[in-house]
C-alpha positions in Angstrom: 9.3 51.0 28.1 8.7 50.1 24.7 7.5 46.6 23.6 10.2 46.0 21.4 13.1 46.8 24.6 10.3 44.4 26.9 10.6 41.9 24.8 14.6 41.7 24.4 14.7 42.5 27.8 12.9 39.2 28.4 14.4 37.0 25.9 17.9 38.9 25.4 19.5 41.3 23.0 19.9 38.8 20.5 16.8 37.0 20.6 14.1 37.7 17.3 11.3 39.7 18.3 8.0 38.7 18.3 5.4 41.5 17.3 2.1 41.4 18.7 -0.5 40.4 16.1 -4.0 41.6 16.5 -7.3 40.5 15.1 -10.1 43.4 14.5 -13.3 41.9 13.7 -15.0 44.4 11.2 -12.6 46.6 10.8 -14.7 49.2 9.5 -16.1 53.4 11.0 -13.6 54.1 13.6 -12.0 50.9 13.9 -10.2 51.1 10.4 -7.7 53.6 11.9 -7.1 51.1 14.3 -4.6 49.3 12.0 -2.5 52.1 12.1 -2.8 52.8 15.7 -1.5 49.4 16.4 1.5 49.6 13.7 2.7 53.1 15.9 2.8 50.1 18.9 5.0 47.3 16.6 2.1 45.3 16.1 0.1 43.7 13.3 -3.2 43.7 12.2 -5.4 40.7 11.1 -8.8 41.7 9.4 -11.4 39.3 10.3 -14.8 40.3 8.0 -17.9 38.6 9.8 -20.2 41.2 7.3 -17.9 42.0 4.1 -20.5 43.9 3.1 -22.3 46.9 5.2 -25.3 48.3 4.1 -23.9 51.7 5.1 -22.2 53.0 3.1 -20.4 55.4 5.4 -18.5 51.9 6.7 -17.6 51.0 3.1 -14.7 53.2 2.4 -12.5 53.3 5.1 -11.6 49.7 4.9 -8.6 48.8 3.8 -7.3 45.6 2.9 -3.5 46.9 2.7 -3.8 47.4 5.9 -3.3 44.7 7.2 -1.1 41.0 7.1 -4.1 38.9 6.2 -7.7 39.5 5.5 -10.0 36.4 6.5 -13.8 36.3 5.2 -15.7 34.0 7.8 -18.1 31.4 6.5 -20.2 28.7 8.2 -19.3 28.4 11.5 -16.3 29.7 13.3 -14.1 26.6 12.9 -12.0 27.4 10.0 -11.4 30.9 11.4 -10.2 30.3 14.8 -8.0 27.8 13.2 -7.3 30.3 10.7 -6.5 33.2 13.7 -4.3 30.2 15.8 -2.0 29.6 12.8 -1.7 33.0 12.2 -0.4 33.3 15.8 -3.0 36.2 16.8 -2.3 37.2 20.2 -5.7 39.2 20.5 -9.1 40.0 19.4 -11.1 43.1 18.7 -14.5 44.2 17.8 -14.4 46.7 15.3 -18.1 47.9 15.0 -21.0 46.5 16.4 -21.5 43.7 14.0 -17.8 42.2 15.4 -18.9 42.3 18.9 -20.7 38.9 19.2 -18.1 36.8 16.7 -15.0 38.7 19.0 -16.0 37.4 21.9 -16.1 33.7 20.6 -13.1 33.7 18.6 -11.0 35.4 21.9 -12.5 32.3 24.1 -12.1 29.5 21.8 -8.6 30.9 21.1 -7.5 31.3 25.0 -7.3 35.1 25.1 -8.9 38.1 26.7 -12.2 38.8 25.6 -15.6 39.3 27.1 -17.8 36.2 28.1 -20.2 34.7 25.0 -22.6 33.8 27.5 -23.6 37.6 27.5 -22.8 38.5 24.3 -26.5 39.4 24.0 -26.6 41.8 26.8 -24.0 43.6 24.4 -25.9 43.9 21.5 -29.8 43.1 21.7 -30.9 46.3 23.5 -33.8 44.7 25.2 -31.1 42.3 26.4 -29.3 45.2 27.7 -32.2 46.6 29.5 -33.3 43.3 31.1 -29.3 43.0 32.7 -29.3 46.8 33.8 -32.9 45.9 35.4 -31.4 42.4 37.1 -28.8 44.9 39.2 -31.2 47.8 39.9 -29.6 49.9 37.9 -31.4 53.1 36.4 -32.4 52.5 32.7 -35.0 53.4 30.5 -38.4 51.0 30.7 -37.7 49.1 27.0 -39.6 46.1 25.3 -38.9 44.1 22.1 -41.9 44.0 19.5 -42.0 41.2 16.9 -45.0 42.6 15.4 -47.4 45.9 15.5 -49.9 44.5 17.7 -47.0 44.1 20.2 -45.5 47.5 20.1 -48.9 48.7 20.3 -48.8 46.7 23.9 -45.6 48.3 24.7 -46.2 52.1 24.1 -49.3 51.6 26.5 -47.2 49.9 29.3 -45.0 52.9 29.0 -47.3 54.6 29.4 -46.3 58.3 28.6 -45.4 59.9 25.0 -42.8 60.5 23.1 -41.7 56.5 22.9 -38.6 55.6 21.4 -38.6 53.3 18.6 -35.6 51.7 16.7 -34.1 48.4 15.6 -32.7 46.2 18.3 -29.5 46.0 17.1 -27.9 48.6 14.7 -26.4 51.6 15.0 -25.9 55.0 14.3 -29.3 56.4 15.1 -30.2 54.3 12.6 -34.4 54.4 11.7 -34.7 56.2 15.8 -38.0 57.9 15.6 -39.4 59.3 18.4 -43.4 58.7 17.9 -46.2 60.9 19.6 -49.0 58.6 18.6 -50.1 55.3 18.0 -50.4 56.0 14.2 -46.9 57.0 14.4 -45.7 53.9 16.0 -47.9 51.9 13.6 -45.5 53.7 10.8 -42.2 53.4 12.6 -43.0 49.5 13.2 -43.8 48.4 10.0 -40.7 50.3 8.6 -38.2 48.8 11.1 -39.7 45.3 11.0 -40.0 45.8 7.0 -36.2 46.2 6.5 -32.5 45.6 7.3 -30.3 47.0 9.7 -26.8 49.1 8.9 -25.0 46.1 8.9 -27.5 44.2 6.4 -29.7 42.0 8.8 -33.2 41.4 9.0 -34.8 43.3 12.1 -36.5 40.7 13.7 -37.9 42.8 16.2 -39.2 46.5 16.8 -37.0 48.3 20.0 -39.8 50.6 22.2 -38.1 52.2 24.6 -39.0 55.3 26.9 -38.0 58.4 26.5 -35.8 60.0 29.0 -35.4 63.3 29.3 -31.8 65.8 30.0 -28.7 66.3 29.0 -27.0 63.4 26.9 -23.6 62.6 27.0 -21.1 60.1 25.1 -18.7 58.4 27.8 -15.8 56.4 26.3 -14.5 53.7 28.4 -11.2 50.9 27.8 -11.7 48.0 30.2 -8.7 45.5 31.1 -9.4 42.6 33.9 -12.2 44.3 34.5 -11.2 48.0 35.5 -12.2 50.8 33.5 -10.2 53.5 32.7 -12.5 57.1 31.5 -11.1 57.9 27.6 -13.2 60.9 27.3 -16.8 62.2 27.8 -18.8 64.5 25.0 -22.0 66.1 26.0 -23.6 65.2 23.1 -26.7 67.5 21.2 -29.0 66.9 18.9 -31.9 68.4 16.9 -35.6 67.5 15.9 -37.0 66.9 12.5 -40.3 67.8 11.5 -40.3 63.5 11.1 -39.9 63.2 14.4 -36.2 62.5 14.2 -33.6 63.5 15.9 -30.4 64.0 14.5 -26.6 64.8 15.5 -26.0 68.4 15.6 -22.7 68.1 18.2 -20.2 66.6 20.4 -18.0 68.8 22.5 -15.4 67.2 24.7 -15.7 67.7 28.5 -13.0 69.2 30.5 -11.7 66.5 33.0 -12.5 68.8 35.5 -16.1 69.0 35.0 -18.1 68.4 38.1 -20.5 66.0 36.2 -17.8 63.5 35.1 -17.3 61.8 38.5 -21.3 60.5 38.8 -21.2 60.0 35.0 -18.4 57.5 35.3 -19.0 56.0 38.3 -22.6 54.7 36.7 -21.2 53.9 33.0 -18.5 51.9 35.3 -21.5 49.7 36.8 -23.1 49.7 34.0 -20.1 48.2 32.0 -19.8 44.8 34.7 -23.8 44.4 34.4 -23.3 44.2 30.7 -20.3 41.9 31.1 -17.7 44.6 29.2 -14.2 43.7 31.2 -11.8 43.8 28.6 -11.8 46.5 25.4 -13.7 49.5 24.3 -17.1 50.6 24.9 -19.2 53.7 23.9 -22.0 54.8 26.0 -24.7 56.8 25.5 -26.3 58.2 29.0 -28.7 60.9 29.4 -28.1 62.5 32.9 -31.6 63.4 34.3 -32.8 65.7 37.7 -32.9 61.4 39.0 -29.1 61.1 38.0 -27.8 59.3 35.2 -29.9 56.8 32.7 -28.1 54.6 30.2 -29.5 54.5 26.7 -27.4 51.6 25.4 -23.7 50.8 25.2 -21.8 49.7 22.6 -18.6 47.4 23.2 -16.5 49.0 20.7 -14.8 52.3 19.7 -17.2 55.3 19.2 -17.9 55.9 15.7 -16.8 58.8 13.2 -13.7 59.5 14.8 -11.0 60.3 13.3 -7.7 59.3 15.4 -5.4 61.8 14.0 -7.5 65.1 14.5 -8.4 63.8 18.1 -4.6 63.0 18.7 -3.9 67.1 17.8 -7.0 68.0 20.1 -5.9 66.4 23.3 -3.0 64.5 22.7 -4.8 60.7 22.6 -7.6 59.2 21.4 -10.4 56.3 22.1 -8.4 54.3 19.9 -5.4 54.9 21.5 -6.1 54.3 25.0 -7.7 50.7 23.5 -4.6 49.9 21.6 -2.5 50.3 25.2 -4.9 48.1 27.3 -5.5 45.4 24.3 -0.8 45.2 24.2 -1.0 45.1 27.8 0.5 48.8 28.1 -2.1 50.3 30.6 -0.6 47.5 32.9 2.9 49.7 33.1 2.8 53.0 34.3 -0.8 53.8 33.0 -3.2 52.8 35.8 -7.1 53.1 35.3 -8.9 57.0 36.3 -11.6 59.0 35.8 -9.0 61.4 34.2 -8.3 61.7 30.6 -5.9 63.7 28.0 -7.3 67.5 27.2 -5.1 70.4 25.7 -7.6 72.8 24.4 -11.3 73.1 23.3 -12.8 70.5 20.7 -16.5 70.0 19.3 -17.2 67.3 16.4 -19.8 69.4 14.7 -22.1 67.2 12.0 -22.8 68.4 8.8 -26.8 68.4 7.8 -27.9 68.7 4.2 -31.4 69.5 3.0 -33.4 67.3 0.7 -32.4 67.3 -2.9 -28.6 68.7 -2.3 -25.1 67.4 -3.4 -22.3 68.8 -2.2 -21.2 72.1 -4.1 -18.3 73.6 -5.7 -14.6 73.2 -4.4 -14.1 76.6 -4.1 -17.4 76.1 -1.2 -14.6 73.3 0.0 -12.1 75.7 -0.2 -14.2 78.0 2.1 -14.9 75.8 4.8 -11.5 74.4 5.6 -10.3 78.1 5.7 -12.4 79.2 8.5 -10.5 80.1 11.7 -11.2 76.9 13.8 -11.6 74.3 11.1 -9.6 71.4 12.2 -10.0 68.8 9.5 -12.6 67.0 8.0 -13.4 62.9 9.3 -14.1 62.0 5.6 -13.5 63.9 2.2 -16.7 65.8 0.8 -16.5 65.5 -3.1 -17.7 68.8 -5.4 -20.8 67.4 -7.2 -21.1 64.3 -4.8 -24.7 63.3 -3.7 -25.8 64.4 -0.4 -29.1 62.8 0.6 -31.0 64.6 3.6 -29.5 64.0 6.7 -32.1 61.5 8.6 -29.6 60.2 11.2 -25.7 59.7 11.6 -25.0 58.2 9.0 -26.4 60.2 6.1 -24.8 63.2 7.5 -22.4 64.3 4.6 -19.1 64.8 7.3 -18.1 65.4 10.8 -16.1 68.8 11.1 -13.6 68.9 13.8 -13.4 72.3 15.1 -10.6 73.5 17.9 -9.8 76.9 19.6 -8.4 78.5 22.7 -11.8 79.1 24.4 -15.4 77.4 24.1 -16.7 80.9 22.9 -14.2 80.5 19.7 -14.9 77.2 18.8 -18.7 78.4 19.1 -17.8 81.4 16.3 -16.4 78.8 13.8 -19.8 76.5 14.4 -21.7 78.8 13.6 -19.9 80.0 10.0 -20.5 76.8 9.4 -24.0 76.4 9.7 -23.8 79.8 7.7 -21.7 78.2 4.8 -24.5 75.4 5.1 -27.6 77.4 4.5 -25.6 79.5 1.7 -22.8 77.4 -0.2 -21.8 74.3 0.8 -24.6 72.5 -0.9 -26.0 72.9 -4.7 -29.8 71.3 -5.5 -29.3 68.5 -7.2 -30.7 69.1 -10.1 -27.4 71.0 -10.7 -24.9 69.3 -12.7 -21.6 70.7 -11.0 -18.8 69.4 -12.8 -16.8 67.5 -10.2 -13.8 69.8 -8.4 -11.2 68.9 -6.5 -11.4 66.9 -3.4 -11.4 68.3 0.0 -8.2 66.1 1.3 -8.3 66.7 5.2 -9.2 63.5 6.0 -8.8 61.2 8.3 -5.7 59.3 8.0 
């Protein structure tokens, strides 16, 4: 049943329907195909901008202000905007990207509707919060302190106690400023960076993330909540390389069968994992890493995973993140679509990250042309541009694109990654010192 024939069911044939109307709070990576996601339901779409300005700019673009009915800028408190939201009769709120996640939950309770508690907003997004909450249940989770200065993360590493140590901001994202250290002169480095600068999203770090290292395989597991159920969207096993910085960065994600004898334990843990952080209603993205112990959360973000694009996804398995997020947040999951460990899957699928070397730019359309053509080749999540800078991929989000690669068995999908790399090392990019005259724009996109 559709919620246009629910709602005249309700209130009669002739009675004026009343479309949802839906506020995203940072509309922006993933989340700005959400807009269109809910228009396919007959709902609207109300931008609420808590940072109007990311820092990265892979956020930056794929907002959209025609998108949706109203765009509201917050500023000062939260007054003016939930009054704001109320008038604009907004029957429910969203995070769109981390930097949403703490202003959702306030604006869904001060506004009466499903949201997560702001009491533990925290355990959300401050990743030593998230650690402390995981520890308080006896759940398995990295050992992780928060470092205001060197002299503490200097106190940390020891009480760790074994090397490589994780460092990173407390609250950001995409693997933004990780390093993995392997001696106290690199964590001296890495903690005067981080404490020296501003996250993705433009804020000050105010402390220095030192976190164990935990060792296996690492997976992606993408969860909807409603009332506190969780339903399984999908699970990636997620792989990544070493720099000679002592970085690591995204090489792939390739999408689990549902069958696969690993999901069940994977779930099961993220599912506890989600009440200890306090996630009962929307999205969340978790990173675990499953060791010979069992499964170890890294950190979870309560929002949609990042870099997706909803329409290649969709043609891979039928659904999406998004999707499955849109149905719980109208209230859909509630009719016919009942929480599982099972998800959508119609054919192999790997998101395979593009990596340039120092001193490229992207090259000539016809090295475009070449990549979209080979067997496998999905569709690109963002447009690469001849002649377009392309600074050495560090983490995720100065990675030039995300590839989206299908086929009929792993072992094809597999053939087409590795053309890639091929068209990587010879083609795709151009040194920058080479003045390219700009070409035509690769348009599979997301959309």
């Amino acid at each position: 049943m559709t919620i246009d024939s629910l709602e005249r069911q309700i209130n009669g044939a002739n009675a004026p329907l009343m479309r949802p109307r839906i506020a995203l709070v940072d509309p922006y990576s993933t989340a700005a195909q959400t807009a269109g996601a809910l228009a396919d339901h007959g709902a609207e779409t109300v931008a609420v901008l808590a940072n109007p300005d990311p820092t990265a700019a892979a956020h930056r673009p794929a907002f959209a202000p025609s998108d949706y009915t109203h765009v509201h800028t917050v500023r000062g408190g939260i007054a003016n905007t939930v009054n704001t939201l109320a008038a604009l009769g907004v029957t429910g709120v969203m995070a769109g990207c981390e930097s949403g996640v703490a202003l959702a939950d306030q604006l869904a309770r001060a506004l009466g509707l499903r949201g997560n508690d702001p009491a533990t907003s925290s355990a959300r997004r401050d990743k030593s919060a998230m650690a402390r909450a995981l520890r308080a249940v006896g759940l398995a989770h990295p050992r992780t302190f928060a470092a205001a200065n060197v002299r503490e993360a200097r106190r940390a590493v020891e009480m760790i106690g074994a090397w490589p140590v994780v460092l990173k901001p407390v609250a950001s994202s995409g693997s933004d400023q990780v390093v993995f250290a392997r001696s106290m002169a690199e964590v001296d480095r890495a903690a005067v960076a981080i404490l020296g600068s501003r996250d993705v999203f433009g804020h000050a770090n105010p402390a220095v993330l030192c976190q164990q290292y935990v060792s296996g395989t690492q997976f992606a597991v993408n969860t909807v909540s409603r009332s506190g159920m969780h339903r399984l969207a999908e699970v990636w096993q997620d792989t990544r390389t070493g720099t000679a910085a002592h970085r690591m960065i995204y090489d792939r994600m390739e999408l689990l069968r549902p069958e696969d004898q690993r999901i069940p334990d994977l779930f099961a843990y993220v599912a506890r994992c989600l009440d200890a952080l306090g996630i009962a209603e929307g999205p969340a993205h978790s990173e675990v890493v499953l060791t010979i112990s069992g499964p170890v959360l890294i950190e979870t973000g309560a929002r949609l995973q990042g870099g997706d694009c909803v329409r290649l996804q969709r043609e891979a398995s039928g659904s999406s993140h998004t999707d499955i997020a849109v149905e719980a947040l109208l209230g859909e999951i509630r009719r016919g679509r009942r929480p599982s460990a099972h998800y959508p899957y119609r054919k192999p699928v790997t998101q395979l990250f593009l990596q340039a070397p120092r001193d490229a730019m992207i090259g000539p359309a016809e090295a475009l042309d070449a990549l979209l053509a080979i067997p496998g080749v999905a569709g690109l999540v963002r447009p690469l541009r001849p002649g377009a800078a392309a600074p050495e991929t560090v983490d995720l989000l100065t990675s030039p694109g995300t590839v989206y690669v299908t086929g009929r068995e792993r072992k094809n999908v597999q053939s087409t990654c590795e053309q890639i790399r091929r068209l990587e090392a010879a083609g795709l990019y151009a040194a920058a010192t080479d003045r390219t005259a700009p070409g035509t724009v690769a348009v599979m996109e997301a959309a």
